[in-house]
C-alpha positions as CSV (number, residue, x, y, z in Angstrom):
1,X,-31.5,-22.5,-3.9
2,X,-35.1,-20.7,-3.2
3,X,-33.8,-19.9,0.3
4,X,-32.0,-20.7,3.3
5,X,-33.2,-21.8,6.5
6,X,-30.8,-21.3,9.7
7,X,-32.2,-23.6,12.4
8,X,-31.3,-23.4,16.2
9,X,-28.5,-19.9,16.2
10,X,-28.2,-17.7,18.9
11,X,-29.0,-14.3,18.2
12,X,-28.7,-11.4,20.2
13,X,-29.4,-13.6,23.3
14,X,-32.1,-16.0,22.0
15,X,-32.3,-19.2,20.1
16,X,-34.1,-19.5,17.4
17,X,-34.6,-20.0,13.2
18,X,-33.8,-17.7,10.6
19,X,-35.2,-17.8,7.2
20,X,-33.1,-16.1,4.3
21,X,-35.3,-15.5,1.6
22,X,-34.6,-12.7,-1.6
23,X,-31.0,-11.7,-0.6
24,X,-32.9,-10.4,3.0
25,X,-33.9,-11.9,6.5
26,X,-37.6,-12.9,5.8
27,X,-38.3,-14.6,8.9
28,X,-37.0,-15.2,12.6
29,X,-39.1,-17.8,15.1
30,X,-38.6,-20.6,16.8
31,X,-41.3,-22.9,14.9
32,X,-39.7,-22.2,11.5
33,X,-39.6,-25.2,9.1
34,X,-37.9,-25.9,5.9
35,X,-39.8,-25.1,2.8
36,X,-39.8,-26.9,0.0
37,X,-36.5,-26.2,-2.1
38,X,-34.9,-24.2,0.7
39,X,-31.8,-25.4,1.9
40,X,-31.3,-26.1,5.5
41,X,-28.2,-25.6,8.1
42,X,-28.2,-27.1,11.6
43,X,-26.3,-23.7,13.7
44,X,-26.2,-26.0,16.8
45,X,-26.6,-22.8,18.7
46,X,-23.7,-21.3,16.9
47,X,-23.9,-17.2,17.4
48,X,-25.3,-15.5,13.8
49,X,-23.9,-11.8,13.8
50,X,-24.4,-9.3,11.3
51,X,-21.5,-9.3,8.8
52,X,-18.2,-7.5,10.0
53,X,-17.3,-4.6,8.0
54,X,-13.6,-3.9,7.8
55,X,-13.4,0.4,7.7
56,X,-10.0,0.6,6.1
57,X,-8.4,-1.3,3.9
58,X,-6.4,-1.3,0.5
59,X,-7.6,-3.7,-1.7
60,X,-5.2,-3.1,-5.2
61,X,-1.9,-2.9,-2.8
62,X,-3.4,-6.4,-1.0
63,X,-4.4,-8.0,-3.9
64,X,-0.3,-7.4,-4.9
65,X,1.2,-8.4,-2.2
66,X,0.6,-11.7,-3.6
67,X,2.7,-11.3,-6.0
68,X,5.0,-9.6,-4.1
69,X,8.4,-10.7,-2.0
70,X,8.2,-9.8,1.8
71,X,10.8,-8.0,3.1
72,X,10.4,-7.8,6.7
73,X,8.9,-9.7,9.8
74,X,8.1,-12.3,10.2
75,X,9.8,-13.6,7.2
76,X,12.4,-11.9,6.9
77,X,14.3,-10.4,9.8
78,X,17.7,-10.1,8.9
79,X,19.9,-8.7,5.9
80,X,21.0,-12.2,4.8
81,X,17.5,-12.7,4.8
82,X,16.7,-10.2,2.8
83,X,19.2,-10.3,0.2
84,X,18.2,-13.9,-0.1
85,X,14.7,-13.4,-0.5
86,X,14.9,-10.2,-3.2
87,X,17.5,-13.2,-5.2
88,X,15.1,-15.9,-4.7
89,X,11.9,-13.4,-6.1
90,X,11.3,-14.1,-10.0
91,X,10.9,-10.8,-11.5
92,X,7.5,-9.9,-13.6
93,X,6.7,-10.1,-16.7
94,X,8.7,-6.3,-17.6
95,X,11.9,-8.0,-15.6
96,X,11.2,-6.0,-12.2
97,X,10.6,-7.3,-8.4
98,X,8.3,-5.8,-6.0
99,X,8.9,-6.4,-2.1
100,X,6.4,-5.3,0.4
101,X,6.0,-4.8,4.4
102,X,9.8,-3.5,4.9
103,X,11.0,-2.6,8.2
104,X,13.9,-1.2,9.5
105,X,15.0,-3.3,12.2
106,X,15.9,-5.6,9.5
107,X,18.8,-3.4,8.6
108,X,18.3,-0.1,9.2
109,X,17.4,2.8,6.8
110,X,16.8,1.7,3.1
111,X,18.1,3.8,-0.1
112,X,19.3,3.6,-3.7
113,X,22.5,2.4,-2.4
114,X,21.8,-0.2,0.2
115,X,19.2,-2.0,-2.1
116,X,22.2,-2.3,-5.2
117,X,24.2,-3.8,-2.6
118,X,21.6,-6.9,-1.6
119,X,20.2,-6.7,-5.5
120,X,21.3,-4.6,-8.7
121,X,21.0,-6.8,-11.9
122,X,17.5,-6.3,-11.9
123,X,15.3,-2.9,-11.4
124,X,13.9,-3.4,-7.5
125,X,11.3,-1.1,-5.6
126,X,10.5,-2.0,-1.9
127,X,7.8,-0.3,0.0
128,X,8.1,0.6,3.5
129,X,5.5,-1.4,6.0
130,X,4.0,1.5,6.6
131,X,2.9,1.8,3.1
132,X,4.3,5.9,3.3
133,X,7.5,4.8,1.2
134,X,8.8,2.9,-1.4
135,X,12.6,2.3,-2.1
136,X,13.9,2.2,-5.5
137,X,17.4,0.4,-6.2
138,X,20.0,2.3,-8.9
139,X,18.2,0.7,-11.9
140,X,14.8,0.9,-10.6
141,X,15.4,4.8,-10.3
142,X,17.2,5.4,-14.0
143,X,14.0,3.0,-15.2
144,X,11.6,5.7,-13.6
145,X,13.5,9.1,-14.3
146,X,14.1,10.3,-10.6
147,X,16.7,12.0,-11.6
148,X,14.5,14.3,-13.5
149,X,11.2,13.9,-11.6
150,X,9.5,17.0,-9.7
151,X,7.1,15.0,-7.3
152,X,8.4,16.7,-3.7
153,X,8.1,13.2,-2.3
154,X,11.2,12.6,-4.2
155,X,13.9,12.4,-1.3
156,X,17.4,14.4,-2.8
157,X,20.9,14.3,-1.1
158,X,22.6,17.6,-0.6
159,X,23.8,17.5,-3.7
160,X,20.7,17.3,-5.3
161,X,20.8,13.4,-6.7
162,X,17.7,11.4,-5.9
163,X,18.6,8.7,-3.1
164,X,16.2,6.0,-4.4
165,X,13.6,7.0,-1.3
166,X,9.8,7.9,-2.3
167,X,7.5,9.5,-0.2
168,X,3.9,9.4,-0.8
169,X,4.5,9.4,-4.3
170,X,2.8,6.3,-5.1
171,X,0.9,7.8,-8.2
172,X,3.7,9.3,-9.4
173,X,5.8,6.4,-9.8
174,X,2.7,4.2,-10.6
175,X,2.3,6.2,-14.0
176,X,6.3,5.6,-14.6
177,X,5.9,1.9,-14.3
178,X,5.6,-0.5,-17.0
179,X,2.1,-0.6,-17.6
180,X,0.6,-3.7,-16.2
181,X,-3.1,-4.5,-15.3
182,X,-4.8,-4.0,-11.7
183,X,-5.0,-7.5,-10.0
184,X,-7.9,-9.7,-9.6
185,X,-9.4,-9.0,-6.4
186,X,-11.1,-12.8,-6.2
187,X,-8.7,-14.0,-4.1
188,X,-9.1,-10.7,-1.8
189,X,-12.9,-11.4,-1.8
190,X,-12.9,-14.9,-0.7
191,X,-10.7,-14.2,2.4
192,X,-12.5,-11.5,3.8
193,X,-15.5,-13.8,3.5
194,X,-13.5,-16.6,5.4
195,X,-12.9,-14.3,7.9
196,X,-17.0,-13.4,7.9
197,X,-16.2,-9.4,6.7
198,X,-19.2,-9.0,4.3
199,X,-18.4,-5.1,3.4
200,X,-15.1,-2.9,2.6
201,X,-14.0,0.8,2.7
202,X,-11.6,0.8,0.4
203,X,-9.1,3.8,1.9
204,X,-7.2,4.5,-0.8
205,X,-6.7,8.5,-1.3
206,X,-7.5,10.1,-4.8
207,X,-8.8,7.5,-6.7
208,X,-8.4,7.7,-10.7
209,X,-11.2,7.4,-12.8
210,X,-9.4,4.3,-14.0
211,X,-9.3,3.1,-10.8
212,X,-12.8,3.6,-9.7
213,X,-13.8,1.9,-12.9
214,X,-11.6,-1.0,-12.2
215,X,-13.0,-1.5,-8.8
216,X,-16.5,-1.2,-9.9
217,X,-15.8,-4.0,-12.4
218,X,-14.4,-6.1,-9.6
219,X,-17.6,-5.8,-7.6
220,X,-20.2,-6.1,-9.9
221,X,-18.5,-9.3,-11.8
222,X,-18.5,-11.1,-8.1
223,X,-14.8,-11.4,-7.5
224,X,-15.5,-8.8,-4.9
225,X,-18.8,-9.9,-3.1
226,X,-18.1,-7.6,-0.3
227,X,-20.2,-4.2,-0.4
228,X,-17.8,-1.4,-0.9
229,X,-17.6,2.1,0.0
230,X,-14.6,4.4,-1.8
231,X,-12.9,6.8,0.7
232,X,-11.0,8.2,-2.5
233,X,-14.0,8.3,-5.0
234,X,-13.6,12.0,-7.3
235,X,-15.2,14.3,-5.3
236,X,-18.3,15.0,-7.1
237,X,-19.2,11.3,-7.8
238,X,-23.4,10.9,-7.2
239,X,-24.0,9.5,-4.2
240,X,-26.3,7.0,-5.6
241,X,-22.8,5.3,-8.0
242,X,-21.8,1.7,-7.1
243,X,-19.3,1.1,-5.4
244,X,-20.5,4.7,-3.2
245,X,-18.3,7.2,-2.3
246,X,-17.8,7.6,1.2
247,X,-15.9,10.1,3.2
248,X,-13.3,12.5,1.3
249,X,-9.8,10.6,2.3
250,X,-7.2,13.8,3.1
251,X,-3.6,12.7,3.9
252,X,-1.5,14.3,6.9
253,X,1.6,13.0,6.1
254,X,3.4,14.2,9.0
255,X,7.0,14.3,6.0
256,X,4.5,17.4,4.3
257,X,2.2,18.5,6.3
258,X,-0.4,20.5,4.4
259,X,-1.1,24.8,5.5
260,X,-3.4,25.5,7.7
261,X,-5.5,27.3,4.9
262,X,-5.2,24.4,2.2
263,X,-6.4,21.7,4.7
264,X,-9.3,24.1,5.8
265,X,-9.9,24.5,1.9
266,X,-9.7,20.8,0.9
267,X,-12.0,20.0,3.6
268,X,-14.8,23.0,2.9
269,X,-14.6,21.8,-0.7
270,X,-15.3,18.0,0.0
271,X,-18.4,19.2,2.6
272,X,-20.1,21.6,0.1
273,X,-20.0,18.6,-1.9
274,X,-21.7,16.5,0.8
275,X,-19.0,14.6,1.5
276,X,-17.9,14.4,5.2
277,X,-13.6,13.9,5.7
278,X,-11.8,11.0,6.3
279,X,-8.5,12.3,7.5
280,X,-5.6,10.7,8.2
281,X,-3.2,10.9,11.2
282,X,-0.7,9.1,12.9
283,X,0.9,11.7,15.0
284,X,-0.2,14.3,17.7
285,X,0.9,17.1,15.8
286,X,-1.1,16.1,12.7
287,X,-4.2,15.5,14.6
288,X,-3.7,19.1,16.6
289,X,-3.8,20.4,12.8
290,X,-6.7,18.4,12.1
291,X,-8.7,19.5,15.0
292,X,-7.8,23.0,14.5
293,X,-9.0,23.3,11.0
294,X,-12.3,21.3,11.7
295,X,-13.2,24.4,14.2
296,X,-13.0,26.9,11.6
297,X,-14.7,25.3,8.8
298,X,-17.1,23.5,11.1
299,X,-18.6,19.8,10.9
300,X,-20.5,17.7,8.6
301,X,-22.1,14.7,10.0
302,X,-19.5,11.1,9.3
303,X,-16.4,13.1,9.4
304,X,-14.2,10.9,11.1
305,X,-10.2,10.3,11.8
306,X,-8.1,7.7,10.4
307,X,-6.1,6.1,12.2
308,X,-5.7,8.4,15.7
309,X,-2.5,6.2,16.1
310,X,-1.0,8.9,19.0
311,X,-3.9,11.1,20.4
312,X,-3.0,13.0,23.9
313,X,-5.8,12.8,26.9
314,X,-6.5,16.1,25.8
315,X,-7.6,15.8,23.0
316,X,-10.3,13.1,23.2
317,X,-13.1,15.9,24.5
318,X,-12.4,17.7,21.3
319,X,-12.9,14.5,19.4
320,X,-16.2,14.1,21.2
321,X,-17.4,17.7,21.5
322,X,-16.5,18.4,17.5
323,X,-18.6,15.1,16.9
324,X,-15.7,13.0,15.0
325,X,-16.0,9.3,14.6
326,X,-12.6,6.9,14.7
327,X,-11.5,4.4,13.1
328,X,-8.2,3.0,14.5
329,X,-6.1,-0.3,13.7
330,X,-5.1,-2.0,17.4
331,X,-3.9,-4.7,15.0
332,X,-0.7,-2.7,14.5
333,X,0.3,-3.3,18.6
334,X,0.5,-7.1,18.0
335,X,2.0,-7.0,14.6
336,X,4.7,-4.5,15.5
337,X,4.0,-3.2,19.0
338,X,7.6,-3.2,20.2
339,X,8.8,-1.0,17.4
340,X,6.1,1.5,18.9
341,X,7.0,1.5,22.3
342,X,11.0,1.3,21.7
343,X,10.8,4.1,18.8
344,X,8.7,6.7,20.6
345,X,9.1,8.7,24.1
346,X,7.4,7.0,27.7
347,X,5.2,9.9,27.8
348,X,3.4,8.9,24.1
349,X,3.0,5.3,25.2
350,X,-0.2,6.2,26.8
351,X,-1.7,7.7,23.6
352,X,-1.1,5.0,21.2
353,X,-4.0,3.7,19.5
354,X,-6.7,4.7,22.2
355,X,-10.1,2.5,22.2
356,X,-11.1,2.7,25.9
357,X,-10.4,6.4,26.2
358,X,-12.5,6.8,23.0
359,X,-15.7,4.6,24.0
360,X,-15.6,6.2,27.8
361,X,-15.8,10.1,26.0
362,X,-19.1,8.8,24.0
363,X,-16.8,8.6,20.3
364,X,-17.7,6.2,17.8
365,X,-15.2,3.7,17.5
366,X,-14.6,1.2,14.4
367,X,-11.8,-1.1,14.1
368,X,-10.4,-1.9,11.2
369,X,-7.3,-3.4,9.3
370,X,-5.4,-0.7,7.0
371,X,-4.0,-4.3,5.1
372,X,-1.7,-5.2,3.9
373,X,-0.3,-2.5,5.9
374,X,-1.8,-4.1,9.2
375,X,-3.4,-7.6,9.9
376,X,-6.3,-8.1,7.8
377,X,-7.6,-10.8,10.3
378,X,-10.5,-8.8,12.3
379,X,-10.6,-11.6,15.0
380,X,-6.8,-11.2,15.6
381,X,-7.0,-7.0,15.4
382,X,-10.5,-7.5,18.1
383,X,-8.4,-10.1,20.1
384,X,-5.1,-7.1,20.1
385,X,-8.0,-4.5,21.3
386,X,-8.6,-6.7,24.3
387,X,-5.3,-7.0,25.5
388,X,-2.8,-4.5,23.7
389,X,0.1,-7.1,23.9
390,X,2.8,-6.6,21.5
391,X,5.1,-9.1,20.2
392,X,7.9,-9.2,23.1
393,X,4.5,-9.6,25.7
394,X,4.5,-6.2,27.1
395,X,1.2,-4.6,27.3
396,X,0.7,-1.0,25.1
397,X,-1.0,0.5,28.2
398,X,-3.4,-1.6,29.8
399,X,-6.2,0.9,30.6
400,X,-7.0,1.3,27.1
401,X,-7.9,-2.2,26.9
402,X,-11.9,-2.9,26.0
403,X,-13.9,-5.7,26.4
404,X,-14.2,-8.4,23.8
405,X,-18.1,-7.5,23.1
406,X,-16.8,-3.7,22.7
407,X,-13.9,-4.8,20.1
408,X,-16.4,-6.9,18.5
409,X,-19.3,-4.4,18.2
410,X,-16.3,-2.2,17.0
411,X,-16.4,-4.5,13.5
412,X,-20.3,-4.8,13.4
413,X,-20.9,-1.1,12.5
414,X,-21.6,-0.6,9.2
415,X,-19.8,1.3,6.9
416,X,-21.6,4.5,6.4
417,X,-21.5,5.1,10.0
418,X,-18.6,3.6,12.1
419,X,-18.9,3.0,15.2
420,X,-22.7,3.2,15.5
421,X,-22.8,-0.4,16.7
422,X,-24.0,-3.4,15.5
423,X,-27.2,-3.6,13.3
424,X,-30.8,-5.8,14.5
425,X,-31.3,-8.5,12.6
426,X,-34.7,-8.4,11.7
427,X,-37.0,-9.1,9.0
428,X,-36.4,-6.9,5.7
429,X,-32.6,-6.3,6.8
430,X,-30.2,-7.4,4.3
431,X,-29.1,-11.0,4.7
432,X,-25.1,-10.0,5.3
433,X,-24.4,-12.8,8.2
434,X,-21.8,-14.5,9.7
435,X,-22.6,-17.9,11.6
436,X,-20.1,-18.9,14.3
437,X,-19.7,-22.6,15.2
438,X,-20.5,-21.7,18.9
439,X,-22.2,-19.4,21.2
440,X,-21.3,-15.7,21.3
441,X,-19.9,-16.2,24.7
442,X,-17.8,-18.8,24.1
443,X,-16.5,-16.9,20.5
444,X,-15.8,-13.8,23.2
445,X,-13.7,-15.6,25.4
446,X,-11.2,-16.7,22.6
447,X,-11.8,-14.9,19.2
448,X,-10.7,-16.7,16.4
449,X,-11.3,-17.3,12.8
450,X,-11.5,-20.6,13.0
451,X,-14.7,-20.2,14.3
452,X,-16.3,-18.9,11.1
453,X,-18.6,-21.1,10.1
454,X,-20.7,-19.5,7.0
455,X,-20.7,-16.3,5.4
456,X,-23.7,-14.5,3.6
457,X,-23.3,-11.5,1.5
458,X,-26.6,-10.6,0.4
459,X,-27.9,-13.8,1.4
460,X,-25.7,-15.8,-1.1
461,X,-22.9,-18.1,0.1
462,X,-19.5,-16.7,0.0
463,X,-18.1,-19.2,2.6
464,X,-19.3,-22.2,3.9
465,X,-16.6,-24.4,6.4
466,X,-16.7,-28.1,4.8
């Protein structure tokens, strides 16, 4: 193909051509007409966006869930259930099983003890939904030497015996793991570009040099098409590698919260490097912490907070006045929304996974995924940003509610500056586009993707709707 020619699309308001021509937009018009060799798509006055970019994700851990056995909602919401599907799961090929997305309400708190009694003849490790934990049954544990393991994520009973929970120790355990090799991320690739995401920041804290080197692999062999950015590339990686480094990812896991003095020197290292912050928080005390510690070693332009999942009113004008950018996951209020608002006090339900309160105060707002933690489907999380219902059809305070162009300009930033809004397509721009099978309003007033029509990364086609 010596090009593409997109005939009759809306864009930004207007009908007209669009020529795709060495990976970038060449031409826009309305008298454009095919050229020989060029291939030719009738939009029908379909909307073409620029590509959606989701701002945090985790591709390895998604890529596994594949292979994984789910262990909470939907599928499984019971402990019959559960027990069930951990006997159903064929172990791998080193005899163990892996179960992902667990949550409590299926029954209750999860330890060494509780997972023998639903499975013991084989070693089983569950992680929490949240992604913070992972649960090892008796043999599991003996197969990774908790009993003699010094990570402090290790959780201990009074007597000192290891009950089988893991915090935050996912590296640890990883290295105490039959050795096995990272999964493909093709599958990964082609449903972001069914969902029109043409870019990736991979959010993934302290990436190995292994690591980096198996994602670059992933990207420049095409089973990745998506542009990536690395939140958890080795500080000191040149700015000019591929897949780039983005913001340093630092962790405020509210189970070990770091001093005041090592999170203001994790974060001066990172900037003298160049590297702006990308730090997550989930709780009001962890972002006090946060805001605290960016006052005293000052700002660098793209520092931004993960996350901001509880955020009091007063602390939005410090967000804006320090000059932060957020990237936030409404997707978690439909997915699990009741287990927010029944699991924290009436007073926090106001400051759960602000959007309106961020765009009114001037802040840069991206939306994003956190999968396989959170849904990965961007039309769903834009479509939970417009009306914040949960599962049980409450509404997570209504006044943070946006409109659906906001939630959708939220995914159109791209990913060195979330939140900047969406880019102009014109000539010279990279061809990353997403062609909807009807007009932008009517895509607004129901997001879906089913809608998705084609995909271009780099004007190539990574998804085309037969």
């Amino acid at each position: 193909m010596s090009g593409l020619l997109i005939r009759d699309a809306e864009v930004a308001g207007r009908r007209c051509s669009v020529r795709v021509r060495g990976g970038v937009v060449a031409e826009l018009g309305t008298g454009l007409v095919r050229a020989p060799g060029e291939e030719e798509i009738d939009a029908a006055g379909g909307a073409l966006l620029p590509g959606l970019t989701d701002h945090h994700l985790h591709l390895f851990a998604l890529a596994a869930t594949v292979s994984s056995v789910r262990c909470g909602p939907p599928d499984v919401r019971d402990r019959p259930a559960l027990r069930a599907a951990l006997h159903r799961a064929a172990p791998d090929r080193h005899g163990w099983v892996r179960g992902v997305g667990y949550d409590e309400r299926v029954t209750g708190p999860l330890d060494a003890t509780g997972l023998d009694a639903l499975r013991a003849d084989v070693p089983v490790r569950v992680q929490h939904r949240s992604g913070a934990l992972w649960m090892l049954n008796s043999l599991a544990g003996e197969r990774a030497g908790l009993a003699h393991g010094n990570h402090p994520g290790i959780e201990r009973d009074d007597a000192g015996r290891p009950t089988g929970r893991l915090w935050r120790a996912d590296g640890w355990l990883r290295d105490r793991l039959p050795g096995a090799p990272a999964p493909s991320l093709a599958a990964v690739g082609r449903r972001l570009a069914r969902y029109g995401i043409t870019a990736v920041t991979d959010a993934t804290p302290s990436l190995t040099p292994a690591a980096v080197g198996r994602l670059t692999e992933e990207a420049r062999s095409g089973r990745l098409p998506q542009r990536l950015l690395l939140l958890g590339a080795p500080l000191g990686t040149p700015s000019t590698a591929r897949p780039a480094p983005g913001p340093w990812k630092i962790v405020l896991a509210d189970s070990e919260l770091p001093d005041f003095t090592e999170l203001t020197e994790e974060i001066g290292a990172a900037h003298r490097r160049g590297r702006p912050v990308a730090v997550h928080t989930v709780t009001a005390v962890s972002l006090a912490l946060l805001l605290a510690a960016l006052e005293r070693t000052g700002m660098l332009a793209g520092d931004r907070v993960e996350h901001a999942a509880v955020v009091p009113a007063e602390a939005v004008p410090v967000v804006r006045r320090l000059g932060l950018r957020v990237v936030t996951q409404p997707g978690f209020l439909a997915d699990r929304g009741d287990g927010f608002l029944d699991g924290s006090p009436p007073h926090e339900h106001a400051d759960l996974y602000r959007c309106a309160s961020f765009l009114r105060a001037g802040v840069p707002l991206a939306l994003s995924s956190d999968a396989p933690y959170g849904p990965l489907d961007p039309w769903a999380v834009i479509s939970a940003a417009i009306t914040r219902r949960v599962p049980g059809g409450r509404t997570a305070n209504p006044a943070e509610r946006v409109t659906a162009t906001q939630a959708l300009a939220a995914y159109l930033s791209p990913p060195r500056s979330p939140g900047s809004g969406p880019p102009r397509l014109v000539p010279g721009v990279p061809a990353d586009l997403v062609l909807l099978a009807v007009p932008p309003a009517e895509a607004l007033s129901d997001p879906s993707a089913d809608l998705v029509r084609l995909t271009l990364i780099g004007g190539r086609i990574r998804y085309l709707r037969s």
